[in-house]
PQR file of N, CA, C, O and H, with PARSE charges and radii, in Angstrom:
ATOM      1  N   UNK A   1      -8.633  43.450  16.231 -0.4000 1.5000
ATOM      2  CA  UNK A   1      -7.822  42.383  15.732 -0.0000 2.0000
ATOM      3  C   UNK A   1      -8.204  42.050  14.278  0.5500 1.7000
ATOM      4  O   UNK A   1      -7.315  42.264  13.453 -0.5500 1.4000
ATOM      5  N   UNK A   2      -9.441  41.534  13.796 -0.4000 1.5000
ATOM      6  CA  UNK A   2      -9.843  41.164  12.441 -0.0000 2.0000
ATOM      7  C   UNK A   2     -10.916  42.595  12.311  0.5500 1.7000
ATOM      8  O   UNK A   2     -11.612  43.186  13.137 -0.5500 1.4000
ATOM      9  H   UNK A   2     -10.163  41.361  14.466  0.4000 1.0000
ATOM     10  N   UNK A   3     -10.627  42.807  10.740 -0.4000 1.5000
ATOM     11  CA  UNK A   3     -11.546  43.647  10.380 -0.0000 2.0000
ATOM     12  C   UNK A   3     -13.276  43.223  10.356  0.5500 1.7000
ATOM     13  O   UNK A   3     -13.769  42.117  10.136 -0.5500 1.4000
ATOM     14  H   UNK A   3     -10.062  42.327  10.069  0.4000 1.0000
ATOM     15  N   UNK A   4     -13.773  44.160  10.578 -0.4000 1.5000
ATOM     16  CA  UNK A   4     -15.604  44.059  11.169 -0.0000 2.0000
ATOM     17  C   UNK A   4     -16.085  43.480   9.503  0.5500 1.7000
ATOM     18  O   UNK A   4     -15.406  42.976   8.609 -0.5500 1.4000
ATOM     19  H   UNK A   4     -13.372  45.059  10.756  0.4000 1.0000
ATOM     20  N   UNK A   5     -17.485  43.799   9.582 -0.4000 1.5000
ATOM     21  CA  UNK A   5     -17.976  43.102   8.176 -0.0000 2.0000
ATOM     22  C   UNK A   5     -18.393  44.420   7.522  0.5500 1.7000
ATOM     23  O   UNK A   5     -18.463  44.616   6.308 -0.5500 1.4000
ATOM     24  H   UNK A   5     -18.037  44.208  10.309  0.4000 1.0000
ATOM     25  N   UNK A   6     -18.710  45.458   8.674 -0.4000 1.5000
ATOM     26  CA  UNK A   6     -18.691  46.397   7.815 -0.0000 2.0000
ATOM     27  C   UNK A   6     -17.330  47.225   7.113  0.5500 1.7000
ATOM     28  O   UNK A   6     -17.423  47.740   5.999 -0.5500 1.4000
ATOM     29  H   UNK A   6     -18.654  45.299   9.660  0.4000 1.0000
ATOM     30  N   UNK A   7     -15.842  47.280   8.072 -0.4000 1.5000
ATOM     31  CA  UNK A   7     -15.114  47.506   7.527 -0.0000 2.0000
ATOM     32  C   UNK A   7     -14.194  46.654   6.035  0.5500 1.7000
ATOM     33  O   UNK A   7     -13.482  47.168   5.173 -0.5500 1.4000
ATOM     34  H   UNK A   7     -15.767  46.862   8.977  0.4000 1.0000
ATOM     35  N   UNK A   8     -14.610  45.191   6.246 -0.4000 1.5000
ATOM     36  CA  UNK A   8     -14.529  44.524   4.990 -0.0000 2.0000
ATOM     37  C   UNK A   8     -15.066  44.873   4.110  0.5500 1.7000
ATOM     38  O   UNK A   8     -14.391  44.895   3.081 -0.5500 1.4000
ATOM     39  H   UNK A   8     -15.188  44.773   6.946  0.4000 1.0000
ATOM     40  N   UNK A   9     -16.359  45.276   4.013 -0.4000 1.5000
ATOM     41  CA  UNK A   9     -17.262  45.835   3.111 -0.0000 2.0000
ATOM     42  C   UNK A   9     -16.485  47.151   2.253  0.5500 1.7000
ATOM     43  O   UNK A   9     -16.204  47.152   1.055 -0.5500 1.4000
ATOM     44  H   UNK A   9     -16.908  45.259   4.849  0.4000 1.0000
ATOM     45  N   UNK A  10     -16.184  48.487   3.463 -0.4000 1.5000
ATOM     46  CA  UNK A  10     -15.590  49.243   2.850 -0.0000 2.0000
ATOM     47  C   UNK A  10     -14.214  49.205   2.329  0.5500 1.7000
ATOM     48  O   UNK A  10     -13.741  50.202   1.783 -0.5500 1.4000
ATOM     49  H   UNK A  10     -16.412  48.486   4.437  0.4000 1.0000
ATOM     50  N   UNK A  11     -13.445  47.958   2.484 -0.4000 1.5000
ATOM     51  CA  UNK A  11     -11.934  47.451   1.812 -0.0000 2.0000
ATOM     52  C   UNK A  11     -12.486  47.428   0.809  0.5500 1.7000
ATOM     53  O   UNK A  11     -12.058  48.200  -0.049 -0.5500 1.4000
ATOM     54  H   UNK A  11     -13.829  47.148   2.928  0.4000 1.0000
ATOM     55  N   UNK A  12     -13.636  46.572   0.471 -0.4000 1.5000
ATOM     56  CA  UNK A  12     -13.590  45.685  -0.771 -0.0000 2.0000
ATOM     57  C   UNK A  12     -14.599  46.511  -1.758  0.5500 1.7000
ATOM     58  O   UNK A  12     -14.511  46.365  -2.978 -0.5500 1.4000
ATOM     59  H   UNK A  12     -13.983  45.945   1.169  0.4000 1.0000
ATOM     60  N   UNK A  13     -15.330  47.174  -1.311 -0.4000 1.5000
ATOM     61  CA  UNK A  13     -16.390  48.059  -1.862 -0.0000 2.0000
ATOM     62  C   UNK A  13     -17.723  46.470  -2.159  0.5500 1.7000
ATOM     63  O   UNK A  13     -18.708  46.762  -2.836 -0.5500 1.4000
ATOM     64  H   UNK A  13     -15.402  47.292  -0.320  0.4000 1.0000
ATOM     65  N   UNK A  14     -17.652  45.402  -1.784 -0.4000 1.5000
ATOM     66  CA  UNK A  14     -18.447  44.695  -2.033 -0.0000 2.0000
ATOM     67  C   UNK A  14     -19.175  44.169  -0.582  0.5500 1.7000
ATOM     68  O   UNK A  14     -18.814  44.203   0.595 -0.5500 1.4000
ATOM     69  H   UNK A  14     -16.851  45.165  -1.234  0.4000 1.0000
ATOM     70  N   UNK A  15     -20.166  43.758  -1.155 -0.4000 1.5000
ATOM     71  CA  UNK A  15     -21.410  43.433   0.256 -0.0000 2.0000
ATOM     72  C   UNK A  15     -21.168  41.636   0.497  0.5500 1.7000
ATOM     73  O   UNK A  15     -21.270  41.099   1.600 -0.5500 1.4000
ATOM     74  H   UNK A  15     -20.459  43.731  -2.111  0.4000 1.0000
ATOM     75  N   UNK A  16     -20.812  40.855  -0.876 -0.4000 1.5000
ATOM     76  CA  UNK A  16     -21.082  39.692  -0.600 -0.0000 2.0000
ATOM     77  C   UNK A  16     -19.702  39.044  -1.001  0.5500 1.7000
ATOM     78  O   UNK A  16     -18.833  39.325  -1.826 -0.5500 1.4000
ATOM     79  H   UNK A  16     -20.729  41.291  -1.772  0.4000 1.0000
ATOM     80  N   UNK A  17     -19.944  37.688   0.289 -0.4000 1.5000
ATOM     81  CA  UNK A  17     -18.778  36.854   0.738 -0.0000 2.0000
ATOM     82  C   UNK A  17     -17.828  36.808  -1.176  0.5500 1.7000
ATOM     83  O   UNK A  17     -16.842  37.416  -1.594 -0.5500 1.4000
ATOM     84  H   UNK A  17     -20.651  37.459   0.959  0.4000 1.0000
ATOM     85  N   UNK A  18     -18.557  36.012  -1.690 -0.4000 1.5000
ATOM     86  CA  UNK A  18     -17.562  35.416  -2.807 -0.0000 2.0000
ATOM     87  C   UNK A  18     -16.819  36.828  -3.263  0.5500 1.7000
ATOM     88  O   UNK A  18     -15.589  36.777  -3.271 -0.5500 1.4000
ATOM     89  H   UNK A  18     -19.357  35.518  -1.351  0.4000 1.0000
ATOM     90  N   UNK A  19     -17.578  38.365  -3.731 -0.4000 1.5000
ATOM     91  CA  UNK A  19     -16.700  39.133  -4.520 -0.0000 2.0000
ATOM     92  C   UNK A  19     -15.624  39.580  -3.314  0.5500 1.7000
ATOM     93  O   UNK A  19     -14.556  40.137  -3.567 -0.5500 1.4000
ATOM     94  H   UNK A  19     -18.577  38.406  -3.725  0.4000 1.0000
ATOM     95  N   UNK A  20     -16.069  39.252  -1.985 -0.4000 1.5000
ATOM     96  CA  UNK A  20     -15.353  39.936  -1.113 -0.0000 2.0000
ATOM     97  C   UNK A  20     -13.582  39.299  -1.293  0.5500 1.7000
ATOM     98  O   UNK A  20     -12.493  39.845  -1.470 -0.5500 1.4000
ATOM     99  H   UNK A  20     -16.936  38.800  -1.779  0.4000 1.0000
ATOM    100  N   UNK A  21     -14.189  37.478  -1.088 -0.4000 1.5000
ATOM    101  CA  UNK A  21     -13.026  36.846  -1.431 -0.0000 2.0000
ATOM    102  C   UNK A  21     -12.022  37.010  -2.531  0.5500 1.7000
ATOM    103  O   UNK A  21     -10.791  37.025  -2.505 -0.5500 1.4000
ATOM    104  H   UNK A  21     -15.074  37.035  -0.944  0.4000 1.0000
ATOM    105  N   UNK A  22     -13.011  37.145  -3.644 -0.4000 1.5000
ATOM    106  CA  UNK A  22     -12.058  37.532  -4.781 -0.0000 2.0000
ATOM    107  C   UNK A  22     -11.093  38.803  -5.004  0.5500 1.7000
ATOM    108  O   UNK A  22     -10.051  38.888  -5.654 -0.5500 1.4000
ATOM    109  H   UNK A  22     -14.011  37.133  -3.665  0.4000 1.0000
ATOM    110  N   UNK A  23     -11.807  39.781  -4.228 -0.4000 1.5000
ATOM    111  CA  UNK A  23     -11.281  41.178  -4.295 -0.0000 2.0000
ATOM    112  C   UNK A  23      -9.735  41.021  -3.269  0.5500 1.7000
ATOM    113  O   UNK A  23      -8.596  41.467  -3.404 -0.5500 1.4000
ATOM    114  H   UNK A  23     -12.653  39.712  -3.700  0.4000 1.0000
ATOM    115  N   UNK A  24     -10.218  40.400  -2.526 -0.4000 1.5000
ATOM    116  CA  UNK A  24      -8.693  40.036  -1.456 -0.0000 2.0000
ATOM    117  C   UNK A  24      -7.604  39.191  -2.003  0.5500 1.7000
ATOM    118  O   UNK A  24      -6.411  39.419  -1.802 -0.5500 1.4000
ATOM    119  H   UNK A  24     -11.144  40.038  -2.416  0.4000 1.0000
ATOM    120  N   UNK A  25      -8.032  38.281  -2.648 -0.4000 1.5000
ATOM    121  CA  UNK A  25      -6.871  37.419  -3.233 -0.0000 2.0000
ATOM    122  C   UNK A  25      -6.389  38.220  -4.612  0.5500 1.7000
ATOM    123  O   UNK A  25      -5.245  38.094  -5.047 -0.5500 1.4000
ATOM    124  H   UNK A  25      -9.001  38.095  -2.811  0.4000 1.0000
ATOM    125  N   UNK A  26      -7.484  39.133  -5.306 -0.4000 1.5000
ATOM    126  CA  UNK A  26      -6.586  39.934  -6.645 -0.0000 2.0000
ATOM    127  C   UNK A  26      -5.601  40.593  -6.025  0.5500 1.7000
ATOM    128  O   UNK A  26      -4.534  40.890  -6.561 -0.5500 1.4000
ATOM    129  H   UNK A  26      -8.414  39.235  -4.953  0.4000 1.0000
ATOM    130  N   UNK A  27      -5.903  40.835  -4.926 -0.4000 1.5000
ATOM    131  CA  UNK A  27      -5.037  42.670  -4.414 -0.0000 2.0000
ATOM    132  C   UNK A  27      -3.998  42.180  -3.368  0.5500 1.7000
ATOM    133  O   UNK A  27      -3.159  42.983  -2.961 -0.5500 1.4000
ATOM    134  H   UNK A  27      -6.770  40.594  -4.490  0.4000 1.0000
ATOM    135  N   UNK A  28      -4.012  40.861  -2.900 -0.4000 1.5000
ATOM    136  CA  UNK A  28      -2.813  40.003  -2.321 -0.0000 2.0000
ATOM    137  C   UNK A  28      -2.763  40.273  -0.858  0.5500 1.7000
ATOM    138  O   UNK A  28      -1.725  40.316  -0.197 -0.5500 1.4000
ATOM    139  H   UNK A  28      -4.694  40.208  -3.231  0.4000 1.0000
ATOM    140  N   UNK A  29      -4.114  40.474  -0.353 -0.4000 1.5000
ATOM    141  CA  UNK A  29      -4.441  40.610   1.019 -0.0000 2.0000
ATOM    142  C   UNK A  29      -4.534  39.166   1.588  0.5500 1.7000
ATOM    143  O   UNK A  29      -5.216  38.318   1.011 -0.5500 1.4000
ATOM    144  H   UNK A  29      -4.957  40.440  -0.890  0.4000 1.0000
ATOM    145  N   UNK A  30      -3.894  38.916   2.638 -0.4000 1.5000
ATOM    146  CA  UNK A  30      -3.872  37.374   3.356 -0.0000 2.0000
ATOM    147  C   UNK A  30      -5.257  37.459   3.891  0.5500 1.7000
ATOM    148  O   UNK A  30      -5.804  38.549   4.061 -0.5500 1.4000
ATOM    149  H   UNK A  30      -3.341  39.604   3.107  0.4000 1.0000
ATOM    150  N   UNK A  31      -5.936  36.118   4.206 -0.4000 1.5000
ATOM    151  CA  UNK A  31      -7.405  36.206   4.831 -0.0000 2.0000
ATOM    152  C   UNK A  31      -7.128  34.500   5.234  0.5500 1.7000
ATOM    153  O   UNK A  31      -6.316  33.692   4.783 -0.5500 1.4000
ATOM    154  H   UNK A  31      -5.492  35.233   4.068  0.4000 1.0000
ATOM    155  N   UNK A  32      -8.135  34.387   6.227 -0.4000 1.5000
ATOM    156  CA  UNK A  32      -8.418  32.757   6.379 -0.0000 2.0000
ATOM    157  C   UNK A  32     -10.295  32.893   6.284  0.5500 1.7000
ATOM    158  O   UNK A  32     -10.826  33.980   6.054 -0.5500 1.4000
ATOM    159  H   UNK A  32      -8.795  35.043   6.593  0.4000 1.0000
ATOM    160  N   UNK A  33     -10.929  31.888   6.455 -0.4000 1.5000
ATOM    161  CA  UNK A  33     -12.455  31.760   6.219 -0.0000 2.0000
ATOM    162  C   UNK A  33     -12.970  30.981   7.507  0.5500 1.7000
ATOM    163  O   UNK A  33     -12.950  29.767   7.710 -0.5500 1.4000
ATOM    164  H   UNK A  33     -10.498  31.005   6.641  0.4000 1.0000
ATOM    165  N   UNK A  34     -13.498  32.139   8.427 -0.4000 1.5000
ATOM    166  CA  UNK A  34     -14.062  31.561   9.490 -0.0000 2.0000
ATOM    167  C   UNK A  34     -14.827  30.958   9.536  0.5500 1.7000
ATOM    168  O   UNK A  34     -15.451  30.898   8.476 -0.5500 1.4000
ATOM    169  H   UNK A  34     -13.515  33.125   8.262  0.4000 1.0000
ATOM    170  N   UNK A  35     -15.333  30.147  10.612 -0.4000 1.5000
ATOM    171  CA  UNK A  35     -16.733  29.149  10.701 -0.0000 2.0000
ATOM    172  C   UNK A  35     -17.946  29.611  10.096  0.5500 1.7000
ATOM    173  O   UNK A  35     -18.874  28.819   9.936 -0.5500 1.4000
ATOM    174  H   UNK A  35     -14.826  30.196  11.472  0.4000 1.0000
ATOM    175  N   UNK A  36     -18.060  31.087   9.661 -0.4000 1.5000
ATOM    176  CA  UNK A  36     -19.148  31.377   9.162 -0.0000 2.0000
ATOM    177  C   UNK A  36     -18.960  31.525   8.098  0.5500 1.7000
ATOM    178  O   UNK A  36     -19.924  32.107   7.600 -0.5500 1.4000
ATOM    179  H   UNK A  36     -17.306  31.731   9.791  0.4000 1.0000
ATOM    180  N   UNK A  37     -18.159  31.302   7.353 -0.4000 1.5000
ATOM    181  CA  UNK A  37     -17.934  31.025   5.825 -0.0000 2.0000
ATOM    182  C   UNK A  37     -17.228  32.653   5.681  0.5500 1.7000
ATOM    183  O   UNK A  37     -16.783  32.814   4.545 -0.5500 1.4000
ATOM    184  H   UNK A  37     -17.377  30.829   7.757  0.4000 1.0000
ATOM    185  N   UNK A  38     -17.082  33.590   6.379 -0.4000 1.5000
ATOM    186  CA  UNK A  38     -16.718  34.829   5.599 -0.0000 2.0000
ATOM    187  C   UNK A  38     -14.713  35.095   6.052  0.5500 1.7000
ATOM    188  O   UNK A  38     -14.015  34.477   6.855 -0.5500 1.4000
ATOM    189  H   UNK A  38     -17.443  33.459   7.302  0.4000 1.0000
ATOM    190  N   UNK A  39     -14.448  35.978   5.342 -0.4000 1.5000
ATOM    191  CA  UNK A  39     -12.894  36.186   5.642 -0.0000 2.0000
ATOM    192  C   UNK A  39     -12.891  36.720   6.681  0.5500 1.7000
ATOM    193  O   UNK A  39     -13.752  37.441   7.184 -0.5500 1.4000
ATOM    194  H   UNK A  39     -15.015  36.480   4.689  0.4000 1.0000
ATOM    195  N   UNK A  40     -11.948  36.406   7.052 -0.4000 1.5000
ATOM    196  CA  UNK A  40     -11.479  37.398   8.138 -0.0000 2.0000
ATOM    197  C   UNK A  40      -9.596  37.750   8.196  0.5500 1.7000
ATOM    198  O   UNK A  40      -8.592  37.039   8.176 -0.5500 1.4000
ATOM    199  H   UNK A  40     -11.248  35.821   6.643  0.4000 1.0000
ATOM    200  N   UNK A  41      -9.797  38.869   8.256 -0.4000 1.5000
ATOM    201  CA  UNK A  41      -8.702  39.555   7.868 -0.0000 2.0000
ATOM    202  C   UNK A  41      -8.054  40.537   8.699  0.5500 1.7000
ATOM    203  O   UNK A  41      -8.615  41.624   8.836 -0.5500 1.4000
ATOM    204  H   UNK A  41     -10.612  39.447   8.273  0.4000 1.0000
ATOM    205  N   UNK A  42      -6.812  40.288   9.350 -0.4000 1.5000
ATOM    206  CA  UNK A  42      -6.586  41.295  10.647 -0.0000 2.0000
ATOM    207  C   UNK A  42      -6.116  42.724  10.649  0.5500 1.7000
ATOM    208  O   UNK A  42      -5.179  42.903   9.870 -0.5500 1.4000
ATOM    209  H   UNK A  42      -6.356  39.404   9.238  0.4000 1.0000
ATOM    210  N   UNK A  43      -6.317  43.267  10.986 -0.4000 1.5000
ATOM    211  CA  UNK A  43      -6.602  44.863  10.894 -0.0000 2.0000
ATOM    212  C   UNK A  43      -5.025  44.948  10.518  0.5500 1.7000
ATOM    213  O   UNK A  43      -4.640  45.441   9.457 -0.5500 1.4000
ATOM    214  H   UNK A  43      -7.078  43.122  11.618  0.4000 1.0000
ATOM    215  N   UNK A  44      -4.186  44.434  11.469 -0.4000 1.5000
ATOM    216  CA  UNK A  44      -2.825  45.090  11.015 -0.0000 2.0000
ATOM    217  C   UNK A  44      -2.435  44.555   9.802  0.5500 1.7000
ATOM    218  O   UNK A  44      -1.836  45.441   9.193 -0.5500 1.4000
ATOM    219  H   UNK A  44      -4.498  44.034  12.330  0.4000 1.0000
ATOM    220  N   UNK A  45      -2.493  43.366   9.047 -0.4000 1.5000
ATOM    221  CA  UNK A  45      -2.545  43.409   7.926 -0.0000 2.0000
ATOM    222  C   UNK A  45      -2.380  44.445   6.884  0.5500 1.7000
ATOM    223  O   UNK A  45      -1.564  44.797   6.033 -0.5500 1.4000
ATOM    224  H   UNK A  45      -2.980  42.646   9.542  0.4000 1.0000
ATOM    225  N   UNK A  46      -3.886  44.863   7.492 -0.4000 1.5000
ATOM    226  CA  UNK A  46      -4.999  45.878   6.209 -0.0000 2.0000
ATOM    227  C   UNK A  46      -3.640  46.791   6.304  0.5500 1.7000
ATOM    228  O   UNK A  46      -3.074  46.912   5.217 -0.5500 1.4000
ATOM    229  H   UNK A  46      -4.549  44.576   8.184  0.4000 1.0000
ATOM    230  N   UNK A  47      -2.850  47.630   7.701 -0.4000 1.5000
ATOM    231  CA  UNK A  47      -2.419  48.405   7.916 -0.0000 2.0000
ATOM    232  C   UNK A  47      -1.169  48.867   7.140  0.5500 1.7000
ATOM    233  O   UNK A  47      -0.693  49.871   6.612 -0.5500 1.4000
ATOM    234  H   UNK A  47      -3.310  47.532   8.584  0.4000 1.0000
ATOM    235  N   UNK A  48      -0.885  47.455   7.389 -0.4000 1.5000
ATOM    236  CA  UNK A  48       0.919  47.650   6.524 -0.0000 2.0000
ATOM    237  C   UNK A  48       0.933  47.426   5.427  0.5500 1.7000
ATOM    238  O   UNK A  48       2.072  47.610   4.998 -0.5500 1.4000
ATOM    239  H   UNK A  48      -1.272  46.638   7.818  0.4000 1.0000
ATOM    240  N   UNK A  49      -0.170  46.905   4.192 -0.4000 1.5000
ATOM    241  CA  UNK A  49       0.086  46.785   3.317 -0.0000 2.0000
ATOM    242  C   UNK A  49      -0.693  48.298   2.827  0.5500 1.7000
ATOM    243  O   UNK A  49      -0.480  48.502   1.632 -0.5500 1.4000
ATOM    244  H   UNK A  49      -1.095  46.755   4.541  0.4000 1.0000
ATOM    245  N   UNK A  50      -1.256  49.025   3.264 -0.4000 1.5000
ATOM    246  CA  UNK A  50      -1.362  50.345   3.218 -0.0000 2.0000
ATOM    247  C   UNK A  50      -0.196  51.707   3.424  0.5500 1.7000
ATOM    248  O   UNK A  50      -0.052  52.834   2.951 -0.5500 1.4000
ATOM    249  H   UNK A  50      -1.428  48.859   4.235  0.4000 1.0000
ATOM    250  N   UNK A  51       0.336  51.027   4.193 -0.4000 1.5000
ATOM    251  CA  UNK A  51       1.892  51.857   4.241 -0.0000 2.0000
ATOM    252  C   UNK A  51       1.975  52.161   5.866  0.5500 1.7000
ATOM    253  O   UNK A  51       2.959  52.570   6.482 -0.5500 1.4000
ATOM    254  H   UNK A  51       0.218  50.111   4.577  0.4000 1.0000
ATOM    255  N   UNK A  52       1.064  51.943   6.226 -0.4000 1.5000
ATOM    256  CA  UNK A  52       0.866  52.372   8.409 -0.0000 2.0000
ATOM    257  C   UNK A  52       1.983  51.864   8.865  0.5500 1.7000
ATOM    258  O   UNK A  52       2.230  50.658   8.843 -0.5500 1.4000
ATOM    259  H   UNK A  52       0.265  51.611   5.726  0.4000 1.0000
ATOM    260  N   UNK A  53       2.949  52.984   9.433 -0.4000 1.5000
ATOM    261  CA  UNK A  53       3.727  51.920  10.774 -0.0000 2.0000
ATOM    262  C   UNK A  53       3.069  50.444  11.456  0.5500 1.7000
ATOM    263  O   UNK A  53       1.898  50.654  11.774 -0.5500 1.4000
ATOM    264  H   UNK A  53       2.748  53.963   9.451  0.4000 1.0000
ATOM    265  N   UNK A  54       3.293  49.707  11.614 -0.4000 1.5000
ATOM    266  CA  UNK A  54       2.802  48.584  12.736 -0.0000 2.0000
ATOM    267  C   UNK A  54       3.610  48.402  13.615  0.5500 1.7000
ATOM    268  O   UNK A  54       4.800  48.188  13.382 -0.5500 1.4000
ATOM    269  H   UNK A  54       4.243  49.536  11.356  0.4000 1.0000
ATOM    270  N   UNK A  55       3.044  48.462  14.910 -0.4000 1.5000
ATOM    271  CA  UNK A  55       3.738  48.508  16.389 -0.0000 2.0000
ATOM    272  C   UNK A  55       3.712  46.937  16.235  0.5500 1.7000
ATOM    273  O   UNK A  55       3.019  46.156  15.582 -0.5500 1.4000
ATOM    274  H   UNK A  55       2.078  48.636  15.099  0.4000 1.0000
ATOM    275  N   UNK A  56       4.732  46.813  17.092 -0.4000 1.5000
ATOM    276  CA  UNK A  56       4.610  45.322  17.884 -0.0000 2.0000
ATOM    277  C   UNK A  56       3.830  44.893  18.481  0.5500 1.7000
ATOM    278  O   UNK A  56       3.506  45.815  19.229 -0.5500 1.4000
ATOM    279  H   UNK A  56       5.294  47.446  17.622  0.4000 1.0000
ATOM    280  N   UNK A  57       3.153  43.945  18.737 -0.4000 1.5000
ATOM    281  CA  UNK A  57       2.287  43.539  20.360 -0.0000 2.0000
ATOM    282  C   UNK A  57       3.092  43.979  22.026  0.5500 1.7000
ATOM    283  O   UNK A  57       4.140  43.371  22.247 -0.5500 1.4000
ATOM    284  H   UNK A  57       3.416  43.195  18.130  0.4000 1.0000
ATOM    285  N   UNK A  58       2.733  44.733  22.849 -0.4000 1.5000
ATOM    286  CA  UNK A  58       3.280  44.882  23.668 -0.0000 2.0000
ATOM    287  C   UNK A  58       4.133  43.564  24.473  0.5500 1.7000
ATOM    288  O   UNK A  58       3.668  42.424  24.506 -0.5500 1.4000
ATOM    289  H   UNK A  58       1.882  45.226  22.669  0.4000 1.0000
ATOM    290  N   UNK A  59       5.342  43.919  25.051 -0.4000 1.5000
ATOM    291  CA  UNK A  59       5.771  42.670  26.044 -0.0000 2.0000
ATOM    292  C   UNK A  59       5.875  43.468  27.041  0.5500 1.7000
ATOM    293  O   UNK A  59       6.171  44.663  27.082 -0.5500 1.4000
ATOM    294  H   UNK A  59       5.720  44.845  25.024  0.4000 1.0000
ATOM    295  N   UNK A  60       5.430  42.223  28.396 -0.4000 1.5000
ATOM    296  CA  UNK A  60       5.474  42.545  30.006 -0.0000 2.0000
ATOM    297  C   UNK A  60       6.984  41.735  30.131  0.5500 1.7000
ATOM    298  O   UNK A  60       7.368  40.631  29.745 -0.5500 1.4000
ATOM    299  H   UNK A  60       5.189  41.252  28.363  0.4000 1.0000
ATOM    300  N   UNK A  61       7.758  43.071  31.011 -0.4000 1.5000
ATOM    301  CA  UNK A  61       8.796  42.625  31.316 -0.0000 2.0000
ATOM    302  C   UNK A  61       8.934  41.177  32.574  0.5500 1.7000
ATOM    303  O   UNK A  61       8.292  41.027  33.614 -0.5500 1.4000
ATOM    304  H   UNK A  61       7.446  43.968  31.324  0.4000 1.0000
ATOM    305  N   UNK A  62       9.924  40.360  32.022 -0.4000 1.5000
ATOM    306  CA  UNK A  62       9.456  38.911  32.884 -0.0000 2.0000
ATOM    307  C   UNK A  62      10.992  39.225  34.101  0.5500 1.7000
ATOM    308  O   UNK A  62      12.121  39.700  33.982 -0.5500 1.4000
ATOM    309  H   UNK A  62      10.445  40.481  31.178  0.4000 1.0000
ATOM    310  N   UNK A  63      10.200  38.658  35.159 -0.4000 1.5000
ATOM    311  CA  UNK A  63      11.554  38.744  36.383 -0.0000 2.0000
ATOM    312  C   UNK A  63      12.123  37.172  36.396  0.5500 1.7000
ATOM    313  O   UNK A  63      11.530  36.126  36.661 -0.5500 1.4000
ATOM    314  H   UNK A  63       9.282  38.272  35.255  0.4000 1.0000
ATOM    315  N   UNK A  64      13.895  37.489  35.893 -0.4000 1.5000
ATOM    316  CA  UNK A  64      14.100  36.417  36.264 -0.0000 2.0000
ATOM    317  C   UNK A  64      14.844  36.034  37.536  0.5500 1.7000
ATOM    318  O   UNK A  64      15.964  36.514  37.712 -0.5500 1.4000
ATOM    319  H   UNK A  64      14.377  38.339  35.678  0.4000 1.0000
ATOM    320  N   UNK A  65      14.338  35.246  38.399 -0.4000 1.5000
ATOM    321  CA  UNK A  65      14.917  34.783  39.534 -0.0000 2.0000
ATOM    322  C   UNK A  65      15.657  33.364  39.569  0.5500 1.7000
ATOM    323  O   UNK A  65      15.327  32.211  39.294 -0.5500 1.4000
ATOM    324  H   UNK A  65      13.428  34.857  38.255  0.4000 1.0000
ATOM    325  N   UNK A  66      17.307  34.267  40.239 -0.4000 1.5000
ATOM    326  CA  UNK A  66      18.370  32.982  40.364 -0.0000 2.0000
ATOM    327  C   UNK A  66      18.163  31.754  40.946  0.5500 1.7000
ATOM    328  O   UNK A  66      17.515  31.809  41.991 -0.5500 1.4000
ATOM    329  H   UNK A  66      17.574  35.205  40.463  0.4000 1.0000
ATOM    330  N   UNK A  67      18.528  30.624  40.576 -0.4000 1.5000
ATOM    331  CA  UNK A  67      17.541  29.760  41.028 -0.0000 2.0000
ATOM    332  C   UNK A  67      18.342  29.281  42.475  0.5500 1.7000
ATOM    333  O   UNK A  67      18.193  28.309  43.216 -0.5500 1.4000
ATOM    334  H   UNK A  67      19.054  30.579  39.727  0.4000 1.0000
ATOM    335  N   UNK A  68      19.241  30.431  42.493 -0.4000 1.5000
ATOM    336  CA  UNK A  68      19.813  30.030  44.544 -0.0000 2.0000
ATOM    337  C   UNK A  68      18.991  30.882  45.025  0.5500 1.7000
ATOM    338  O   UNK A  68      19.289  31.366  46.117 -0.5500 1.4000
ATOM    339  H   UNK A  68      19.362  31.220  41.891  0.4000 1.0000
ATOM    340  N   UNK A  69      18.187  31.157  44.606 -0.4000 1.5000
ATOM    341  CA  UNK A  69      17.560  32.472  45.676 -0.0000 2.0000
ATOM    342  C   UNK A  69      16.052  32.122  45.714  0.5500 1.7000
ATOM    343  O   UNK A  69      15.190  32.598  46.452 -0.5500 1.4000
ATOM    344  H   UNK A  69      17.945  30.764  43.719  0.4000 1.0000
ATOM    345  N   UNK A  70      15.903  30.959  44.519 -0.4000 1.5000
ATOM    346  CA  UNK A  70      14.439  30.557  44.608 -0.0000 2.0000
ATOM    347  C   UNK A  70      14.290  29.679  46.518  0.5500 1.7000
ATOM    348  O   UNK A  70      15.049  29.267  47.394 -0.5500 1.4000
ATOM    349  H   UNK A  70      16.604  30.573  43.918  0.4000 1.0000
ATOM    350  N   UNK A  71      13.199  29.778  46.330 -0.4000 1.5000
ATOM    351  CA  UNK A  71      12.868  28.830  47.772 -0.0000 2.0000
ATOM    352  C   UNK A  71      12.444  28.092  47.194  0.5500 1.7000
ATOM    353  O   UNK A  71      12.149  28.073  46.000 -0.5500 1.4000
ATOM    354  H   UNK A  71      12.582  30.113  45.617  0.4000 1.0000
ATOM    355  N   UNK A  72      12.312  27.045  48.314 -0.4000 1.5000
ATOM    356  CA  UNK A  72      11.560  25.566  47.980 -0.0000 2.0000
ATOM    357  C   UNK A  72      10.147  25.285  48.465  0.5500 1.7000
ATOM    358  O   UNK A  72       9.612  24.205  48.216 -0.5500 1.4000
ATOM    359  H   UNK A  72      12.552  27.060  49.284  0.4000 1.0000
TER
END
């Protein structure tokens, strides 16, 4: 889901939080700043602004039942 700290590392070519931040906001990568002060940034993101297809999140097909046929 969010990229690791080591794969942030290799986005950004940097080790520490602030150049990491900066390197993401020059290059127009979305991020939020988790409780531990570092970005976090979700993989599919990284993906599509790289050019990757991105799948959807899967959906489970839902049954709908008529509600004369529901019981009580």
């Amino acid at each position: 889901m969010f990229l690791t700290d080591e794969e942030l590392e290799e986005l950004t070519t940097y080790r520490t939080r602030p150049k990491q931040i900066a390197w993401l906001k020059a290059n127009g990568y979305p991020f939020e700043i988790g409780g531990n002060g570092r970005a976090r940034v979700l993989k599919a993101m990284v993906l599509a602004k790289l050019g990757a297809p991105v799948q959807p999140p899967e959906t489970r097909p839902q049954v709908r039942i008529p509600s004369s046929a529901r019981k009580v």
